[in-house]
C-alpha positions as CSV (number, residue, x, y, z in Angstrom):
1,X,0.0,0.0,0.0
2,X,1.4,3.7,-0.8
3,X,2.9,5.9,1.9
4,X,1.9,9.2,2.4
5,X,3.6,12.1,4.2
6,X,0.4,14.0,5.4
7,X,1.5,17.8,5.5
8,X,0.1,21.1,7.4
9,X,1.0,24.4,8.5
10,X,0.4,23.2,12.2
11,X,-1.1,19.8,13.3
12,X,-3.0,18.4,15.1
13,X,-5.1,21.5,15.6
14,X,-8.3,21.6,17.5
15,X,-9.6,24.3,15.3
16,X,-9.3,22.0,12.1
17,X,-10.5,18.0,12.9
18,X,-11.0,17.8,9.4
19,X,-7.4,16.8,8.9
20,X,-7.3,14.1,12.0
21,X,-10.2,12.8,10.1
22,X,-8.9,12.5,6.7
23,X,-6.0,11.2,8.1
24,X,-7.8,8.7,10.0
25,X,-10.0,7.7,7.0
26,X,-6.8,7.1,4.9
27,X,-5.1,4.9,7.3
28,X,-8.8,2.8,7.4
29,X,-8.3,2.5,3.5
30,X,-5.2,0.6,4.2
31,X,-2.9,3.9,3.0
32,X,0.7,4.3,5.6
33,X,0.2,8.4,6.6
34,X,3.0,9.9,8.2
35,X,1.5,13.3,9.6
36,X,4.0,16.1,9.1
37,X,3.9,20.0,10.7
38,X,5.6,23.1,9.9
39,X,5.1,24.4,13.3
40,X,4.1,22.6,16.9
41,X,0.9,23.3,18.1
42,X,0.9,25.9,21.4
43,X,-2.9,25.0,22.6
44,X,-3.7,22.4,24.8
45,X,-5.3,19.2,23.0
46,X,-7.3,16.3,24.0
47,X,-6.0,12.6,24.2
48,X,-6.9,11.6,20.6
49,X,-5.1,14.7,19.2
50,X,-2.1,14.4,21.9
51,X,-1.5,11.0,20.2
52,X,-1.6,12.0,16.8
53,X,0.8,15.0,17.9
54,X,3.2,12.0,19.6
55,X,3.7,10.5,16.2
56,X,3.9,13.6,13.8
57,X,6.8,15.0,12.4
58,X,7.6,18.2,13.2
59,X,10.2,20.8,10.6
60,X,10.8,22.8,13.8
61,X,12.8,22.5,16.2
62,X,15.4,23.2,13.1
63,X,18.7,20.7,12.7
64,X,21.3,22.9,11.8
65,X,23.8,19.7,10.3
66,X,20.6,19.2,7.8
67,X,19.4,23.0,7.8
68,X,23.5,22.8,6.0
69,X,23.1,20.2,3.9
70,X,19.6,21.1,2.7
71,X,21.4,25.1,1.3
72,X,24.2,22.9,-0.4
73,X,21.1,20.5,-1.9
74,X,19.8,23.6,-2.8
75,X,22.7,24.4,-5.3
76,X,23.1,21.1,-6.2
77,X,19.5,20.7,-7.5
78,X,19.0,24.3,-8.9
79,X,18.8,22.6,-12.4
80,X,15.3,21.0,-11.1
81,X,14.0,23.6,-9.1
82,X,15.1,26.5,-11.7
83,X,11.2,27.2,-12.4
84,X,10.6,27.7,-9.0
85,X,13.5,30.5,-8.2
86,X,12.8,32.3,-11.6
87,X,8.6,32.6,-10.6
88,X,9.9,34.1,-7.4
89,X,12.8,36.3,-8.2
90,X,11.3,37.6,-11.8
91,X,7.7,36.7,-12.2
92,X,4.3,38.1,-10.9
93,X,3.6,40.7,-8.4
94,X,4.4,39.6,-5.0
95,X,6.1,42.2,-3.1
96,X,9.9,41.9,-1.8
97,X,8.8,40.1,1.4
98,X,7.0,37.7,0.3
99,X,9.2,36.4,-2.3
100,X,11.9,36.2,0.5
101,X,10.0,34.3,1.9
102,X,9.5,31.8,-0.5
103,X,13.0,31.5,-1.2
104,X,13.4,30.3,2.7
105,X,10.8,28.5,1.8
106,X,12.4,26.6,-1.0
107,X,15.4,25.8,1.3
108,X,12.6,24.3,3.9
109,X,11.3,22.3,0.9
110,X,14.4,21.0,0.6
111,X,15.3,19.8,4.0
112,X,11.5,18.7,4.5
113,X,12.7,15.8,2.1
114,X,16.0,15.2,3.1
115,X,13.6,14.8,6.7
116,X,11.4,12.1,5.0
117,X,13.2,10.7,1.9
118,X,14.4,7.9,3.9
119,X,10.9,6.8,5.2
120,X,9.6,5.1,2.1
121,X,7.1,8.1,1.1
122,X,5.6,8.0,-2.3
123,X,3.5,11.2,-2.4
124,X,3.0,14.1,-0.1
125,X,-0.5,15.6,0.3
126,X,-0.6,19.2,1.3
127,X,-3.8,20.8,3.6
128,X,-4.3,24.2,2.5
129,X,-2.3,26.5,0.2
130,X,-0.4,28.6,2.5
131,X,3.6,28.1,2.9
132,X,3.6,24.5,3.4
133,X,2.1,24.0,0.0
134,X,5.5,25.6,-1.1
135,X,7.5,23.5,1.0
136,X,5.5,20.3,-0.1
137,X,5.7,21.1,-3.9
138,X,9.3,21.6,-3.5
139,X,10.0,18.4,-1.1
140,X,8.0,16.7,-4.0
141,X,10.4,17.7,-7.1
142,X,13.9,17.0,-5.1
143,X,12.3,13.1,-4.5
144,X,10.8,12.8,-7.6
145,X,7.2,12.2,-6.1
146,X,4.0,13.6,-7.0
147,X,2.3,16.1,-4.5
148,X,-1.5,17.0,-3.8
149,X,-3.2,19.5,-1.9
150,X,-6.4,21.0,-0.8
151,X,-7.5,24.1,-0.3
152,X,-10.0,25.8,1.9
153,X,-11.4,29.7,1.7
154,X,-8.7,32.3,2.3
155,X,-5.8,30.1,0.9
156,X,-8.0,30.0,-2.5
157,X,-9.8,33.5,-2.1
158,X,-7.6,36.1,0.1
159,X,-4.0,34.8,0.6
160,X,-3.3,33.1,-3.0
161,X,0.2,33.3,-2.8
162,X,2.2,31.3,-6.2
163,X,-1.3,29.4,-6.6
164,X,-0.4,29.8,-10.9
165,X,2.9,27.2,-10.2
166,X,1.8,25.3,-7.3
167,X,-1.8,24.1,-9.6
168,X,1.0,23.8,-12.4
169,X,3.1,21.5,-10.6
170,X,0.5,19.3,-8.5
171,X,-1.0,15.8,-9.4
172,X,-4.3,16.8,-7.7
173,X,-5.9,19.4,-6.4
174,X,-9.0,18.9,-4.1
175,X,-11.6,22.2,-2.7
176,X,-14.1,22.4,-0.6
177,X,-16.9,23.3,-3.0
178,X,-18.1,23.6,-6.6
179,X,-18.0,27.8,-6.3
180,X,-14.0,27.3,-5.3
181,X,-13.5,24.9,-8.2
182,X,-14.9,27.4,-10.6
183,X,-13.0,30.1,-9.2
184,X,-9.7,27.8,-10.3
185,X,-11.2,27.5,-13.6
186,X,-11.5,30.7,-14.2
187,X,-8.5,32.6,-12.8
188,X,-5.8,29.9,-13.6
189,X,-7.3,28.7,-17.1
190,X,-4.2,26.7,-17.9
191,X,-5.0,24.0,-14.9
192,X,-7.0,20.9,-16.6
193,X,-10.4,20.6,-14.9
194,X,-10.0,17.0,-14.0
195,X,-7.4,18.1,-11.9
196,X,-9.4,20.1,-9.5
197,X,-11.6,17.9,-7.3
198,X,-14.5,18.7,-5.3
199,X,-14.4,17.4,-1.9
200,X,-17.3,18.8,0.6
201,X,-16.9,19.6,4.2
202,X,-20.4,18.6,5.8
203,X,-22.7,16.6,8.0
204,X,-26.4,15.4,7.4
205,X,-28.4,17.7,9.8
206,X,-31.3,14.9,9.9
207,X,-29.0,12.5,11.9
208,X,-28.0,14.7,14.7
209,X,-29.9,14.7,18.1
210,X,-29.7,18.8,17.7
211,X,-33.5,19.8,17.9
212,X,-32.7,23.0,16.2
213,X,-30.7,21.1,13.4
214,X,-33.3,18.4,13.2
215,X,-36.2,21.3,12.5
216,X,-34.7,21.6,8.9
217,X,-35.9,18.4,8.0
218,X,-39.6,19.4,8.7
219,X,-39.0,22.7,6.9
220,X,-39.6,22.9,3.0
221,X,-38.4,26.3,2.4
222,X,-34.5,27.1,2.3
223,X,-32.6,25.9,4.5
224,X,-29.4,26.8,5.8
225,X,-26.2,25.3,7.8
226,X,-23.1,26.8,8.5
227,X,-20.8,25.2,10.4
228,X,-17.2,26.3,11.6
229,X,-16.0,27.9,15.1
230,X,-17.7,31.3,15.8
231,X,-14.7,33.6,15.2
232,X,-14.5,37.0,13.7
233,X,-12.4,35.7,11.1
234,X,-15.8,33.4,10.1
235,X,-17.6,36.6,10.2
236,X,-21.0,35.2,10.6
237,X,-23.1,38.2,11.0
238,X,-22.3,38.9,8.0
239,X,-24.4,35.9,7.7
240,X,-27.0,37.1,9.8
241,X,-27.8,40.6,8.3
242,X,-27.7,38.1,4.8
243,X,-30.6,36.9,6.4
244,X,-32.4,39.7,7.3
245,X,-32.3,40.9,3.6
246,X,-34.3,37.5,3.0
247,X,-36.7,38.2,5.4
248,X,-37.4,41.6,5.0
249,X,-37.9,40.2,0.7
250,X,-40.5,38.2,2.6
251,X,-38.4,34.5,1.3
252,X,-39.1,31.2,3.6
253,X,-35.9,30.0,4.9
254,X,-34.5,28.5,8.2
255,X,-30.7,29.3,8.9
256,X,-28.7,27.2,11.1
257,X,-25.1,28.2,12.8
258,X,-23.9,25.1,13.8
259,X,-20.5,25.6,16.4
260,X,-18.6,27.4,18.8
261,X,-16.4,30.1,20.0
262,X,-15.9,33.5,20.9
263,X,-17.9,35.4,19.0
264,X,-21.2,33.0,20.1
265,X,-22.9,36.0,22.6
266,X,-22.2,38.3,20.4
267,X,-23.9,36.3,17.4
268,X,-27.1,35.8,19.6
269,X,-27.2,39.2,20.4
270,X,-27.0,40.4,16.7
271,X,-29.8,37.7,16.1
272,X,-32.3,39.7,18.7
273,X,-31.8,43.0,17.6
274,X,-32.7,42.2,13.9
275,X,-35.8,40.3,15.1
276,X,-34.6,36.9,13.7
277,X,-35.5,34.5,15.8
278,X,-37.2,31.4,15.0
279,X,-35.5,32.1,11.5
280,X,-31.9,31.8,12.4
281,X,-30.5,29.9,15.5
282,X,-27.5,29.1,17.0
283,X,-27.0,25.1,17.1
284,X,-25.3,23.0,20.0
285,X,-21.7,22.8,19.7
286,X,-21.4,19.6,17.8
């Protein structure tokens, strides 16, 4: 069966089970995963995630004999990762920092797969596009392996950084839904369509024990479900006043906010003031 190294920006992170669970899922299929993490995780994390953390390997703490040896690697393979320096010393519109940054980058790439080239891996999958996706599509050419990733919302939408090379270079890309996949299509045209894969993040509301969840499936008007933690970077009030525009159009609908966090108090409160209730409610954390 293949081996996979299993990379992230940080893992295991409470914040994202999604990737315990693929991870999981792979494993169940038979497929050898060796999770891998830019960073160490600073939050505290339950048993299941404390185990996963045990086996992972970490890039940081640095090892300055291989951190050595990766910059000489470097040199040695510039002929096969030419592409890569000239889109970030010449091409596009990044500004200076950034493009410093990939270079490091690069060079983490680099000792990423002298970190794993002796552990059997046959292909490295990538979650999300931010700087691991760099160090994973670099770690891929210097073994001669194929690489994959997916990406979410802001990696795709806000923070594309060298998206045009890294969908240029990847065996696979899977996304979250079909409005993300068109959004590939259409702002990197040269990427074959069969190579971007939708892969939905979801649950079936009708088998939770959430009353307010399990209302939807009496309802025949629109219905709604957002899930994710309730942080201002989620920005779901922008949901809510979203709904207020459908009420105030007099449209039958039933929204849903399934989760937790911060920003939960202040999402009930917004709910009140626009006379919502009944309409748009906050779900159990699940």
């Amino acid at each position: 069966m293949p081996i996979v190294a299993y990379l992230a920006n940080q893992f295991p992170s409470p914040v994202e089970p999604y990737v315990a669970q693929e991870i999981q899922e792979l494993r169940k299929c038979g497929v050898t995963v060796i999770p891998c993490s830019a960073r160490h995780v600073s939050t505290s994390l339950n048993s299941d995630l404390s185990r996963l953390a045990d086996e992972t390997l970490y890039l940081q703490a640095l090892k300055l004999g291989l951190l050595v040896y990766a910059a000489f690697l470097c040199l040695a393979k510039f002929p096969s990762l030419k592409d890569f320096f000239r889109r970030v010393l010449f091409q596009g519109h990044e500004p200076l920092g950034r493009r410093l940054r990939a270079v490091l980058h690069t060079w983490l790439g680099v000792y990423f797969a002298l970190l794993i080239e002796g552990s059997g891996v046959q292909h490295i999958h990538v979650h999300h596009g931010y700087f691991a996706s760099w160090i994973a599509m670099v770690a891929a050419r210097v073994l001669e392996i194929d690489f994959s990733m997916t990406l979410h919302g802001s990696d795709l939408l806000i923070h594309a950084a060298y998206l045009d090379i890294k969908l240029k270079n990847c065996k696979l890309c899977l996304t979250v839904s079909e409005f993300n996949r068109l959004h590939i299509l259409e702002h990197y045209p040269g990427v074959p369509p069969h190579k971007v894969v939708v892969r939905r993040l979801g649950i079936d509301p009708c088998t939770t024990h959430d009353p307010c969840l399990q209302s939807c499936c009496e309802n025949r008007s629109l219905v709604m479900l957002a899930v994710g933690r309730l942080h201002p970077v989620k920005d779901h009030a922008f949901l809510v006043r979203a709904c207020e525009l459908l009420k105030n159009r007099g449209l039958p609908f039933t929204c849903v906010i399934a989760g937790d966090g911060p920003e939960r108090t202040s999402i009930e409160t917004l709910i009140g003031e626009l006379n919502l209730q009944g309409q748009v409610g906050l779900a159990g954390h699940l």
